[in-house]
N, CA, C and O atoms as a GROMACS GRO file, in nm:
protein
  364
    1UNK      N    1   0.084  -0.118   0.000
    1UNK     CA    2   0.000   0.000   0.000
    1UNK      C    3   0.089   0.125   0.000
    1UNK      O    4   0.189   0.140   0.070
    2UNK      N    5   0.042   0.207  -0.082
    2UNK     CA    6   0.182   0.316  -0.098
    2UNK      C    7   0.064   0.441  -0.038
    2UNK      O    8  -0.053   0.452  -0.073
    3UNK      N    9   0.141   0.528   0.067
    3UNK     CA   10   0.076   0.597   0.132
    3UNK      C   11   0.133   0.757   0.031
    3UNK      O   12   0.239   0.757  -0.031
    4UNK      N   13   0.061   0.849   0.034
    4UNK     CA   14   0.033   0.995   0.016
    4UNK      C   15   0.095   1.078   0.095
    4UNK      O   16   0.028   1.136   0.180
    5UNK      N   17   0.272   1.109   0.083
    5UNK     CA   18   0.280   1.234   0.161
    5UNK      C   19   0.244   1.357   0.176
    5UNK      O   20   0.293   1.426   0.086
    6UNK      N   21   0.159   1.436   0.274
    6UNK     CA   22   0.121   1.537   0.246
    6UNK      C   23   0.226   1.672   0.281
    6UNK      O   24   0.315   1.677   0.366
    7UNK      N   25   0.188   1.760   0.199
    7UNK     CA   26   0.234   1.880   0.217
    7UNK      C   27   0.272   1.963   0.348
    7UNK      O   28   0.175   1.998   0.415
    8UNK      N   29   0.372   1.991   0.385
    8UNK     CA   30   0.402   2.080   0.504
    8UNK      C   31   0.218   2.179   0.545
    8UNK      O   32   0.154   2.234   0.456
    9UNK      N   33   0.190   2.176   0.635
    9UNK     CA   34   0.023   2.279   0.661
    9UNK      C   35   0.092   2.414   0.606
    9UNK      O   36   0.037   2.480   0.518
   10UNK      N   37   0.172   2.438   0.642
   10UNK     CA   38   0.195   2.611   0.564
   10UNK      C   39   0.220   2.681   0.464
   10UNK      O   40   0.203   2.799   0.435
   11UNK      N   41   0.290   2.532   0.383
   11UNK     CA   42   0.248   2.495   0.258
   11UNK      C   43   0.091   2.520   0.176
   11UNK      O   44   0.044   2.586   0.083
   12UNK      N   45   0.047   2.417   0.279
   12UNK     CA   46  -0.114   2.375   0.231
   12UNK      C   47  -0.175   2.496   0.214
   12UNK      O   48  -0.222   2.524   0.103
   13UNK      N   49  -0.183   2.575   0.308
   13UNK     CA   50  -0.199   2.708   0.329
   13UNK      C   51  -0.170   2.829   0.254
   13UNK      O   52  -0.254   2.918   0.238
   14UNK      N   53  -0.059   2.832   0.211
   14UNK     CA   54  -0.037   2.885   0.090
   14UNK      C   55  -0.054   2.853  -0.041
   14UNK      O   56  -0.051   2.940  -0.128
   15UNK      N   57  -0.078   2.693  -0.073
   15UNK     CA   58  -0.115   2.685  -0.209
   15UNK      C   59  -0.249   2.731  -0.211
   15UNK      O   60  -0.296   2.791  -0.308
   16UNK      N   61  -0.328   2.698  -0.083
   16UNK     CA   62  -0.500   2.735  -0.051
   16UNK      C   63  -0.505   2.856  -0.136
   16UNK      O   64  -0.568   2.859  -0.242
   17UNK      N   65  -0.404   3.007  -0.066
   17UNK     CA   66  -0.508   3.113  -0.038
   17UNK      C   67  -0.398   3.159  -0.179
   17UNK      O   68  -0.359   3.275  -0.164
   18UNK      N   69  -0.354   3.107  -0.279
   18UNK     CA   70  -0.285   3.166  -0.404
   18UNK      C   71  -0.439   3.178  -0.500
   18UNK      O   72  -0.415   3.204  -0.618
   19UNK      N   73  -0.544   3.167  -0.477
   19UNK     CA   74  -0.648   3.199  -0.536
   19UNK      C   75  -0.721   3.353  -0.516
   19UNK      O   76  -0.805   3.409  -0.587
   20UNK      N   77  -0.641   3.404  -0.369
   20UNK     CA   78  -0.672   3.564  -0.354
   20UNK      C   79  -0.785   3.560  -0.252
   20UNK      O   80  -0.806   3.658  -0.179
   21UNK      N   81  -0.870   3.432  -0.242
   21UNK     CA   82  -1.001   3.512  -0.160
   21UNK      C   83  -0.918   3.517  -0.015
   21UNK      O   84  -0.818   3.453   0.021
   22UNK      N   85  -0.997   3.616   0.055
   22UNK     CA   86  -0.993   3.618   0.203
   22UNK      C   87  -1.020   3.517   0.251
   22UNK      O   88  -1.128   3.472   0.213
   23UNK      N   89  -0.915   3.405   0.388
   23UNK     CA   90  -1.008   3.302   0.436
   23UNK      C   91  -0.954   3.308   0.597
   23UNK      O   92  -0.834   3.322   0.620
   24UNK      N   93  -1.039   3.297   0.691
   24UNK     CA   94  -1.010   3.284   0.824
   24UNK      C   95  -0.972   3.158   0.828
   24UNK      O   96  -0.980   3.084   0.730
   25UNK      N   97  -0.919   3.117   0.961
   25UNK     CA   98  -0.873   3.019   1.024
   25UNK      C   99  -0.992   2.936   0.965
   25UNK      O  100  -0.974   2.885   0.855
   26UNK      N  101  -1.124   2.916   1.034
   26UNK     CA  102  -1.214   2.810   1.020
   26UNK      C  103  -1.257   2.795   0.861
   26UNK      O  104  -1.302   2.687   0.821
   27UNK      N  105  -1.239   2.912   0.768
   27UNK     CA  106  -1.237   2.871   0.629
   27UNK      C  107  -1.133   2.793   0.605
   27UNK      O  108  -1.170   2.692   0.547
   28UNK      N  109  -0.994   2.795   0.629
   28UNK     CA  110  -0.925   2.734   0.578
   28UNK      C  111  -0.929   2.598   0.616
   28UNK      O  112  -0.913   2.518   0.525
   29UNK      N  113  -0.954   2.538   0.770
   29UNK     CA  114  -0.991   2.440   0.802
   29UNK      C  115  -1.134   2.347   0.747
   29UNK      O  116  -1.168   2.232   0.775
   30UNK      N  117  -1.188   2.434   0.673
   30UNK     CA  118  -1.316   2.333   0.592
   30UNK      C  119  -1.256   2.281   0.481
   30UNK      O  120  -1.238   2.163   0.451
   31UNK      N  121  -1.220   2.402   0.408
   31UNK     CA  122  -1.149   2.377   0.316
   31UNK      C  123  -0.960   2.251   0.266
   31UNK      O  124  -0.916   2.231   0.153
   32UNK      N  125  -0.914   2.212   0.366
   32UNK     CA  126  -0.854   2.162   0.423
   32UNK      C  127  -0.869   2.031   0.462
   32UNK      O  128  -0.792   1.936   0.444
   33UNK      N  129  -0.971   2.035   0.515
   33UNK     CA  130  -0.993   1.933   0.591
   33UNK      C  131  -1.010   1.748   0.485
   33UNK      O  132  -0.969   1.640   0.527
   34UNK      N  133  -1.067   1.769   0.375
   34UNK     CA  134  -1.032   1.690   0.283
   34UNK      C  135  -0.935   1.629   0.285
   34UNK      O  136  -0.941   1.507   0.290
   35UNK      N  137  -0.803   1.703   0.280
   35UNK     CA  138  -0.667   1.648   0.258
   35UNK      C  139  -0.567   1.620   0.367
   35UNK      O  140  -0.451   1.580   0.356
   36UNK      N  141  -0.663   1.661   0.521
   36UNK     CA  142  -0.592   1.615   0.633
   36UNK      C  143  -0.706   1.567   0.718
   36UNK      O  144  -0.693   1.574   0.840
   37UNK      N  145  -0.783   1.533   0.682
   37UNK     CA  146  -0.878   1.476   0.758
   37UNK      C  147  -0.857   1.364   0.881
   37UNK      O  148  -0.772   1.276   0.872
   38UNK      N  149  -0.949   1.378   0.998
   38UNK     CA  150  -0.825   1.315   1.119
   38UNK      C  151  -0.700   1.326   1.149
   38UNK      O  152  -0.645   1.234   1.210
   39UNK      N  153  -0.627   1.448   1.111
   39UNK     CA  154  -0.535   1.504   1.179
   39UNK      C  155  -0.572   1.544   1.303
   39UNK      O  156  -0.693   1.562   1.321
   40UNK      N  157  -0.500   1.562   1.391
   40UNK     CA  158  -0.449   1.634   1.511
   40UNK      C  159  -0.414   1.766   1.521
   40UNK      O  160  -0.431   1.845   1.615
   41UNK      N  161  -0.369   1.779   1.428
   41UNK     CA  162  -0.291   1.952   1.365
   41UNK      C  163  -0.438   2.016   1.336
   41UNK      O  164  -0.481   2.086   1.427
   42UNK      N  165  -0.509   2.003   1.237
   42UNK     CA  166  -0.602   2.036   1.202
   42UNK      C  167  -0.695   2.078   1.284
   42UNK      O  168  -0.788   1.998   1.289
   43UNK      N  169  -0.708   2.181   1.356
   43UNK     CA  170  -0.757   2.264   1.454
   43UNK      C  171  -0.788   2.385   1.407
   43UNK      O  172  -0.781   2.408   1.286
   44UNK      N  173  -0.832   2.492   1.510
   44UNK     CA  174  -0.869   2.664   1.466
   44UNK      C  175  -0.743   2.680   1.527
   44UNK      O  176  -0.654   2.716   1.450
   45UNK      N  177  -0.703   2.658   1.678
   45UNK     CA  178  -0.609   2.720   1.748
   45UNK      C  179  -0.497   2.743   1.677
   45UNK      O  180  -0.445   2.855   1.675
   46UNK      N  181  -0.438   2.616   1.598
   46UNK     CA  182  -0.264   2.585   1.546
   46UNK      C  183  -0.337   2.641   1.385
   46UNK      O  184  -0.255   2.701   1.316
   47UNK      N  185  -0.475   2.628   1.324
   47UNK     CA  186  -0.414   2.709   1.184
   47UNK      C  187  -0.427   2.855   1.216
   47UNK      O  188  -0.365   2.919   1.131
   48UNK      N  189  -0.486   2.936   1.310
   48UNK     CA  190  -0.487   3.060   1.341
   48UNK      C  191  -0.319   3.079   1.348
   48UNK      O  192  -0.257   3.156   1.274
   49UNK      N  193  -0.262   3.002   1.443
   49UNK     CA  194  -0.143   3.011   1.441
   49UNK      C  195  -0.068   3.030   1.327
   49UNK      O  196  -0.002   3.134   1.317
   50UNK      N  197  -0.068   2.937   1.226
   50UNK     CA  198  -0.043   2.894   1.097
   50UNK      C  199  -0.037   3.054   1.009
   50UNK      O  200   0.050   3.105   0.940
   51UNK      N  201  -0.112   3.078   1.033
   51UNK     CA  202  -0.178   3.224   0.956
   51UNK      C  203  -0.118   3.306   1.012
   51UNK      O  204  -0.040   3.363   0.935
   52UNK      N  205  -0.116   3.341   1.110
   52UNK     CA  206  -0.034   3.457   1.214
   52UNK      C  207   0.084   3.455   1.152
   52UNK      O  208   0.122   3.555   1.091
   53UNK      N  209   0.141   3.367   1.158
   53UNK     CA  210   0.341   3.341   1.159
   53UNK      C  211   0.336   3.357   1.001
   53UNK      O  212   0.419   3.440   0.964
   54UNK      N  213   0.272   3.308   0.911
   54UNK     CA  214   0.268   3.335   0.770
   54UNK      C  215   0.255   3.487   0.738
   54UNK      O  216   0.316   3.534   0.642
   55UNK      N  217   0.166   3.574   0.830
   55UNK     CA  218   0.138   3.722   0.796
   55UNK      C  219   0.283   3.790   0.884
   55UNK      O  220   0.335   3.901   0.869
   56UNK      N  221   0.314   3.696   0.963
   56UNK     CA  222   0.432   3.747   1.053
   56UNK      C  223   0.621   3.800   0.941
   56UNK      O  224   0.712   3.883   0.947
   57UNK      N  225   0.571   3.668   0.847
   57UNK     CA  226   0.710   3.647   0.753
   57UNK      C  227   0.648   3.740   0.608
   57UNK      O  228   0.722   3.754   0.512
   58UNK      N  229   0.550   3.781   0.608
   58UNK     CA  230   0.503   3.874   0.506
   58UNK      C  231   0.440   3.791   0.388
   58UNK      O  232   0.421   3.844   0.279
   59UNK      N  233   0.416   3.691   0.408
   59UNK     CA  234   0.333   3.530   0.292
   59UNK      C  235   0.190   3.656   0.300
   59UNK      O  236   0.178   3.748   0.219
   60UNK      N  237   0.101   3.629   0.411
   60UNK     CA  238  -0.004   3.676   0.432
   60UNK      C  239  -0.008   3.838   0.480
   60UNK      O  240   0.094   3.899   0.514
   61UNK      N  241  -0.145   3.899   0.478
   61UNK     CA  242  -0.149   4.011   0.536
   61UNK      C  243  -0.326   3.984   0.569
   61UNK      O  244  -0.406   3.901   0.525
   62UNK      N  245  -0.332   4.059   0.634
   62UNK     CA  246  -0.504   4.120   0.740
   62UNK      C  247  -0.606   4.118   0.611
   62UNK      O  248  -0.545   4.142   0.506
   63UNK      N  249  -0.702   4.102   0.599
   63UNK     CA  250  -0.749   4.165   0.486
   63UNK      C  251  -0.913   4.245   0.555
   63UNK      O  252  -0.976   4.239   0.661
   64UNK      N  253  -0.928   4.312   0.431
   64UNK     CA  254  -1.060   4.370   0.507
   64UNK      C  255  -1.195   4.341   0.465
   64UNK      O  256  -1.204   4.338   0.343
   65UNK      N  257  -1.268   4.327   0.508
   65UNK     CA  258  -1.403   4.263   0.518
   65UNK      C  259  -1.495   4.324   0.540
   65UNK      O  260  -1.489   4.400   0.637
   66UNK      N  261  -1.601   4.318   0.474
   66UNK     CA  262  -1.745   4.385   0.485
   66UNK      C  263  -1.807   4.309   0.574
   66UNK      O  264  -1.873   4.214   0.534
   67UNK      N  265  -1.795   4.339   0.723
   67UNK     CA  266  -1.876   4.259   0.843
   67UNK      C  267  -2.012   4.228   0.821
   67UNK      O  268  -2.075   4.143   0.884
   68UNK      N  269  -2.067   4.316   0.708
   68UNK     CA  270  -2.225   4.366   0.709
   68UNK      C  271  -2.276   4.210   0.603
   68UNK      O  272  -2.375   4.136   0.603
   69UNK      N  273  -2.169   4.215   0.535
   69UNK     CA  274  -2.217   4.068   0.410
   69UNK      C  275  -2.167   3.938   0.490
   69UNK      O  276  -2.199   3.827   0.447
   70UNK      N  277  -2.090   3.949   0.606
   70UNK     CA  278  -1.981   3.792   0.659
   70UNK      C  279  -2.056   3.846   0.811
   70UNK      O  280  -2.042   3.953   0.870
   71UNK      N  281  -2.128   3.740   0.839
   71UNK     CA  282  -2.154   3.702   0.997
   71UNK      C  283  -2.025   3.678   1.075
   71UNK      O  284  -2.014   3.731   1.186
   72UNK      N  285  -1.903   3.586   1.014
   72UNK     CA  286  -1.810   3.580   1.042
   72UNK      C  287  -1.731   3.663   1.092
   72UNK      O  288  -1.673   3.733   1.009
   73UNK      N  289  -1.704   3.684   1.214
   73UNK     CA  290  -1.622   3.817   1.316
   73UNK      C  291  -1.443   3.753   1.316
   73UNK      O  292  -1.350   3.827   1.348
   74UNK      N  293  -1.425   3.632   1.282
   74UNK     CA  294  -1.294   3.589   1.277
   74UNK      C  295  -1.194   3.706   1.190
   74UNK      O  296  -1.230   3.797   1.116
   75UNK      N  297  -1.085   3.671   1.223
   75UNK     CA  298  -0.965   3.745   1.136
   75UNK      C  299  -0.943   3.681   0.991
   75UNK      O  300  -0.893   3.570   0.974
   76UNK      N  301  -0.992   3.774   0.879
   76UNK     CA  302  -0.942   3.701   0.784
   76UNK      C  303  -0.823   3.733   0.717
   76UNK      O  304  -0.787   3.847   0.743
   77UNK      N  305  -0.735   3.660   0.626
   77UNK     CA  306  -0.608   3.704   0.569
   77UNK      C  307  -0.641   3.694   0.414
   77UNK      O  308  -0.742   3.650   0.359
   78UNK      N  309  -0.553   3.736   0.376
   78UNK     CA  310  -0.530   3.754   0.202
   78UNK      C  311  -0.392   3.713   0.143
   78UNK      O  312  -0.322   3.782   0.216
   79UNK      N  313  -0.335   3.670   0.089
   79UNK     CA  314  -0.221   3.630  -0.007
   79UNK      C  315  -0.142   3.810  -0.034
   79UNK      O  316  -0.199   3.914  -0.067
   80UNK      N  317  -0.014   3.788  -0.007
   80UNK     CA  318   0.050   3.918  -0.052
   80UNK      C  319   0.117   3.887  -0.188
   80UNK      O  320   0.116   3.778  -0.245
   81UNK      N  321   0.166   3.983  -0.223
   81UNK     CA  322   0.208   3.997  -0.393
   81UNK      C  323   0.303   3.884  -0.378
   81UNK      O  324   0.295   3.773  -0.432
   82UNK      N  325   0.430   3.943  -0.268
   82UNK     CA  326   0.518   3.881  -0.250
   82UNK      C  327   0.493   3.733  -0.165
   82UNK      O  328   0.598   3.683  -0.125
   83UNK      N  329   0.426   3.692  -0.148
   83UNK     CA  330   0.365   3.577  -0.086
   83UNK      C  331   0.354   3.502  -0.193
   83UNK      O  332   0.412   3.395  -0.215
   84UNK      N  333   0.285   3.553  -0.252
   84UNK     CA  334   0.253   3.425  -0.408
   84UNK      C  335   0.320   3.381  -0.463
   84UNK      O  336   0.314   3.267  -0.509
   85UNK      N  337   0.469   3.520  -0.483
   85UNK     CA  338   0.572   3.437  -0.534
   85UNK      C  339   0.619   3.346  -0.489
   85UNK      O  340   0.645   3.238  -0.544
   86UNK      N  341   0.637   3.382  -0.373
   86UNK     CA  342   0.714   3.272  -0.244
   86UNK      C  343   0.648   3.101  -0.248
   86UNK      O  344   0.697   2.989  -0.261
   87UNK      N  345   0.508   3.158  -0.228
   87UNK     CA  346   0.513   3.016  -0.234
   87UNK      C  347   0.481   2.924  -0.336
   87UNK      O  348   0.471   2.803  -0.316
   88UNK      N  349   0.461   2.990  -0.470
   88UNK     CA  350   0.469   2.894  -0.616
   88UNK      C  351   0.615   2.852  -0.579
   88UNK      O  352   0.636   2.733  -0.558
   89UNK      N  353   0.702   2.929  -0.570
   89UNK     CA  354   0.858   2.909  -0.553
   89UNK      C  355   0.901   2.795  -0.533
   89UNK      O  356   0.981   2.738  -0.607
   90UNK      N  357   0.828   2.726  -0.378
   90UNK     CA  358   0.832   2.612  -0.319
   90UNK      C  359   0.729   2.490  -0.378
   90UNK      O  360   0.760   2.376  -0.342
   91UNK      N  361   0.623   2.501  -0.454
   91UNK     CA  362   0.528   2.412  -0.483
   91UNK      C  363   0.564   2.330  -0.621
   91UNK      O  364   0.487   2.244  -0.663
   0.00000   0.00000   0.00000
């Protein structure tokens, strides 16, 4: 049986959000969850984290949101210019 290595999560994370939309922690974890399903990692706490340290190294940045259209009060992020490059770079 030949098993599927998966992608580093910050990785995952960055190939995710190279599409531009805004996604919070719990978006990215739906979205996600497919390809790590029954992980341990796969949490809000550690991908909030995930996201933080990514906007921390300049991958991600804050993005802004129309509260009035998103019930969603979470933090969402966005892909930076220089982010995209970065991480096609690695993929």
């Amino acid at each position: 049986m030949k098993t599927r290595i998966k992608p580093p999560m910050r990785l995952a994370i960055g190939k995710l959000m190279l599409d531009g939309k805004a996604r919070s922690a719990e978006d990215v974890r739906n979205e996600l969850t497919p390809q790590y399903d029954g992980e341990k990692q796969l949490n809000l706490p550690n991908l909030e984290n995930h996201l933080q340290a990514l906007r921390a190294v300049g991958i991600l940045a804050v993005a802004e949101r129309d509260d009035t259209q998103n019930a969603n009060p979470d933090t969402a992020y966005i892909i930076c210019v220089d982010g995209e490059r970065r991480v096609k770079k690695y993929l």
